[in-house]
N, CA, C and O of each residue as an XYZ file, in Angstrom:
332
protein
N      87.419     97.092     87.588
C      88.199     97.495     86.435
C      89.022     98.721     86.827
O      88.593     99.577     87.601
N      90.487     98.768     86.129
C      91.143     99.623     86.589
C      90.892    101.116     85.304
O      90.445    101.151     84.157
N      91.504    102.281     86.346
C      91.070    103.081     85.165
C      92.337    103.219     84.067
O      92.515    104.044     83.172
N      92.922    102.384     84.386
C      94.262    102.344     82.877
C      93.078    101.224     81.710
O      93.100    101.379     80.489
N      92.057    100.067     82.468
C      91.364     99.387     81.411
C      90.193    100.326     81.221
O      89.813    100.364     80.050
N      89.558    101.052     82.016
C      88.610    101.878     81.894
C      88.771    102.811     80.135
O      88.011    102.939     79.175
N      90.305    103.326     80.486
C      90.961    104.394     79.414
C      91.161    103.367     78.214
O      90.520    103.708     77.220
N      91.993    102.033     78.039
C      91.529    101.941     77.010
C      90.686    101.500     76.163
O      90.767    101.682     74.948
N      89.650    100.773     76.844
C      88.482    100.083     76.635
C      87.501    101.666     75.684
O      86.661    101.548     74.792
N      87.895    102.651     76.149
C      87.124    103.805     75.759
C      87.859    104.626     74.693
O      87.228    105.447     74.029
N      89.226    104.426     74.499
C      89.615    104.840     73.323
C      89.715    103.605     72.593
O      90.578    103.961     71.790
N      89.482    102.506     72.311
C      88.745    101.204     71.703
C      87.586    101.169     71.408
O      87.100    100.218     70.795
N      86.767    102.427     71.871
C      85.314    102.005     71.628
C      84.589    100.909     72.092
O      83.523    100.566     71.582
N      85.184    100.269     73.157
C      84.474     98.976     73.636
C      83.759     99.645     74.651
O      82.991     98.789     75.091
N      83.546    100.917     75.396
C      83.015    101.483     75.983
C      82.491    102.351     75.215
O      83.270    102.932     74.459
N      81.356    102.634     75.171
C      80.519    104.014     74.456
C      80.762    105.307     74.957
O      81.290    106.340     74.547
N      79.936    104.720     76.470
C      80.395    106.529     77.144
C      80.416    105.992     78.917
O      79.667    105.306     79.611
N      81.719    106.742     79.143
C      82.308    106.452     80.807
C      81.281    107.508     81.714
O      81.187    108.616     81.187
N      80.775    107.398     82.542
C      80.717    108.355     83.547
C      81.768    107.946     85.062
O      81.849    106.779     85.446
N      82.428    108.981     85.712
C      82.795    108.412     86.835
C      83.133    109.671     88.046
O      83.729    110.747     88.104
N      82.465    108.910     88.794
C      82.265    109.870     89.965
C      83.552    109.911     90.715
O      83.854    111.003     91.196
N      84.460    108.785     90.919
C      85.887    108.592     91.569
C      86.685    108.412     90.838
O      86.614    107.554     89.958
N      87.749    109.261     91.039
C      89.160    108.930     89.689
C      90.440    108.641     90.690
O      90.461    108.889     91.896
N      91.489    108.064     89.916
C      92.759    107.977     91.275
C      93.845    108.245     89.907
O      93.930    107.607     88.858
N      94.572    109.381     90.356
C      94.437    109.956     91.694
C      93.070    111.196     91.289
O      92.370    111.464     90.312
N      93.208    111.584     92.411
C      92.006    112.383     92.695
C      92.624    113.951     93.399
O      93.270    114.007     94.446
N      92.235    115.171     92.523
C      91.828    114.758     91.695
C      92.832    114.742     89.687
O      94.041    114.799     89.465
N      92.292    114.698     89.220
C      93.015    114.221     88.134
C      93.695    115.269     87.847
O      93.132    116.349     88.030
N      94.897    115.263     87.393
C      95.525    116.322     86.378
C      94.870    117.131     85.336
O      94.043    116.632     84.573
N      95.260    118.509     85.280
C      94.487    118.982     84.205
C      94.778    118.538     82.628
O      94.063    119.009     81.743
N      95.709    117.739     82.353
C      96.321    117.910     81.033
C      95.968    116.326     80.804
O      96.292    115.747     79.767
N      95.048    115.481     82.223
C      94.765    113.564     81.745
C      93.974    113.738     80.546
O      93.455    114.776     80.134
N      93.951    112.322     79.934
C      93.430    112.202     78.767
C      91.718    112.240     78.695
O      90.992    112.510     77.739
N      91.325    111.806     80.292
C      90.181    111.628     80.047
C      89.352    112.743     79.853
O      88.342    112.700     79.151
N      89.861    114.036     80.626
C      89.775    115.211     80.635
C      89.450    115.627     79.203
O      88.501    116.409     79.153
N      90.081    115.256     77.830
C      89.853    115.586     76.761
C      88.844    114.375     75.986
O      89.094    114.160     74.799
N      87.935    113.740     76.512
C      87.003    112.894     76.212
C      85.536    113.537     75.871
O      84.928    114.108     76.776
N      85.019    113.448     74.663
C      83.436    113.871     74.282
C      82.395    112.939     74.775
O      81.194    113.206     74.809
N      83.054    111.592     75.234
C      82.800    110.376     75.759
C      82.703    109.850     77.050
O      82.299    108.729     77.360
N      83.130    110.804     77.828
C      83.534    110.330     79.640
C      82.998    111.904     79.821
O      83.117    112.931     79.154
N      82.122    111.423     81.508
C      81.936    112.549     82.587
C      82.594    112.282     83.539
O      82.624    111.144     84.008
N      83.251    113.270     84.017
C      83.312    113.180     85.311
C      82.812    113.799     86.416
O      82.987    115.003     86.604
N      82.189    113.080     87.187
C      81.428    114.074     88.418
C      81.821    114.130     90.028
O      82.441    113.187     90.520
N      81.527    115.003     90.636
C      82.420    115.324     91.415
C      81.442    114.957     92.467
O      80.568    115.711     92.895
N      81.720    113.406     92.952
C      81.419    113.047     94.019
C      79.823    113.227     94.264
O      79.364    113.247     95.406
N      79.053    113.350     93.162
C      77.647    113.189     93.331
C      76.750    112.103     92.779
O      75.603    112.206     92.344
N      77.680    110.833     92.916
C      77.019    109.957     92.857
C      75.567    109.170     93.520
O      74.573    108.775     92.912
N      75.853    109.124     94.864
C      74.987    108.755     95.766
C      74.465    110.545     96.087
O      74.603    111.060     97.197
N      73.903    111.245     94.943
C      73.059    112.214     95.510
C      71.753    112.299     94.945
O      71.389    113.192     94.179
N      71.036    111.310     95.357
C      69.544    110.686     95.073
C      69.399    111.507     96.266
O      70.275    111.858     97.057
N      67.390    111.910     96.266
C      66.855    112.675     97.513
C      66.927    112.090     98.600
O      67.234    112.762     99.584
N      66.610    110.357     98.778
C      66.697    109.384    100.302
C      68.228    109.880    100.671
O      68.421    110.597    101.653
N      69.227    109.475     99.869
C      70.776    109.385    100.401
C      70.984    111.137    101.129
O      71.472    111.177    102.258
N      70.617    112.440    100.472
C      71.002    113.320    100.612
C      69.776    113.450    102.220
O      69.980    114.121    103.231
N      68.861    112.770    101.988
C      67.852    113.517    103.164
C      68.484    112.541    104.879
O      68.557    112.951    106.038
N      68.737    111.530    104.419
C      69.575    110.544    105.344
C      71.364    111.413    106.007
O      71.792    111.309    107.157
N      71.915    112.038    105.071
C      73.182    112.783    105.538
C      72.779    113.814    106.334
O      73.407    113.875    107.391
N      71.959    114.626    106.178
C      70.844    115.462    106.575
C      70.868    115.238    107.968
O      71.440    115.884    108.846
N      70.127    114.176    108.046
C      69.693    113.424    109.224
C      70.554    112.806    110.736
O      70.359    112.668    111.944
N      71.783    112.533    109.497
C      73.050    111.905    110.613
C      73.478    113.204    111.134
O      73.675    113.150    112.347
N      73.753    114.730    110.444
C      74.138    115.747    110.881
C      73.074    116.431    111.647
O      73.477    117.257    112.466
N      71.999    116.283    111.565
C      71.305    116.687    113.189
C      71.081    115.960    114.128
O      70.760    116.437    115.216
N      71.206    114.544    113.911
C      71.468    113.591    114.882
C      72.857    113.925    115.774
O      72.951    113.656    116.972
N      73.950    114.581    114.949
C      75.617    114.645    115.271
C      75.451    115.600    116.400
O      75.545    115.465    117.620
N      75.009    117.222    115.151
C      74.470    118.066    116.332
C      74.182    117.850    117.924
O      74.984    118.036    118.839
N      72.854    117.420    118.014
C      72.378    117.540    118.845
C      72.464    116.425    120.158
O      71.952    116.562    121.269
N      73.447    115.053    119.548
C      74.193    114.677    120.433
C      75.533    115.491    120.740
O      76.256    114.827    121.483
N      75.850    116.200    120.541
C      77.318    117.002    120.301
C      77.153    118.223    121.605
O      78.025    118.651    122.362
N      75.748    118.558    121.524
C      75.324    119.692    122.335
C      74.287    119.008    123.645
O      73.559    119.850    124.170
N      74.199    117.909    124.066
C      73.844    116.996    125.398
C      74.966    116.704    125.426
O      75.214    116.535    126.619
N      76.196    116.457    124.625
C      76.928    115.656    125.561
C      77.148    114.151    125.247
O      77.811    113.322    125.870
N      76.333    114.007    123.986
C      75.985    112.732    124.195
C      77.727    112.363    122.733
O      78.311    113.280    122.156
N      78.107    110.673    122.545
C      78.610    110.613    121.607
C      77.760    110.610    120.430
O      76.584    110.268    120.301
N      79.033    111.294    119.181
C      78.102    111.173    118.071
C      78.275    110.118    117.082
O      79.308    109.487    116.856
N      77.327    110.022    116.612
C      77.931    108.820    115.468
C      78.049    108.779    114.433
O      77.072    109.092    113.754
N      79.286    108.379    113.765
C      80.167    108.311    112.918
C      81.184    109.427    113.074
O      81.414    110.211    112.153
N      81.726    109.482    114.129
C      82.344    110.082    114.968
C      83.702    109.666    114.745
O      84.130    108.676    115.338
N      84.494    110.386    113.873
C      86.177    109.892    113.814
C      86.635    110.128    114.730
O      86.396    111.111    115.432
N      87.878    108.741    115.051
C      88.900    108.595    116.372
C      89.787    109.364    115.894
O      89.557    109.782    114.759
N      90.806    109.718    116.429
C      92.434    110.092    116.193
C      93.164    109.339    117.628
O      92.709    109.036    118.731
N      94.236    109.244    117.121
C      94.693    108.386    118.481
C      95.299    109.707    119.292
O      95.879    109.383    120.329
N      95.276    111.002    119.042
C      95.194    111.893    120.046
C      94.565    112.792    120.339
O      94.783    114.001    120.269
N      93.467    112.030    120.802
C      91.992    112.441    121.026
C      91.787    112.297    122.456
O      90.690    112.556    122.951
């Protein structure tokens, strides 16, 4: 669903109450409508911040580390093509 049906599905009342962790654009204008909603959250990218997901990011960044400092590659390691 797009958030133009998101918006009016919720000033329709066919939605009760929005939460949304991603908006486009991103991030929103201060003066969008949803912004003035008693009905919609918006949260800032803490969706996937359950304790497994946060202890797992954790994990990839001392994994990154400490391949980073052997030498070794790391993973999830962005290319650039002038690299």
């Amino acid at each position: 669903m797009s958030i133009l049906q998101m918006i009016a599905r919720i000033f329709l009342y066919k939605i009760t109450y929005l939460g949304l962790d991603v908006t486009v654009p991103e991030p929103l204008p201060t003066d969008h409508c949803l912004l003035t909603l008693d009905n919609c959250t918006i949260f800032p990218h803490i969706g996937s911040a359950d304790v497994y997901a946060r202890h797992q990011m954790a994990q990839i960044c001392v994994d990154n580390l400490l391949n980073f400092f052997s030498g070794k590659p790391m993973a999830h390691q962005l290319k650039t093509d002038n690299a």
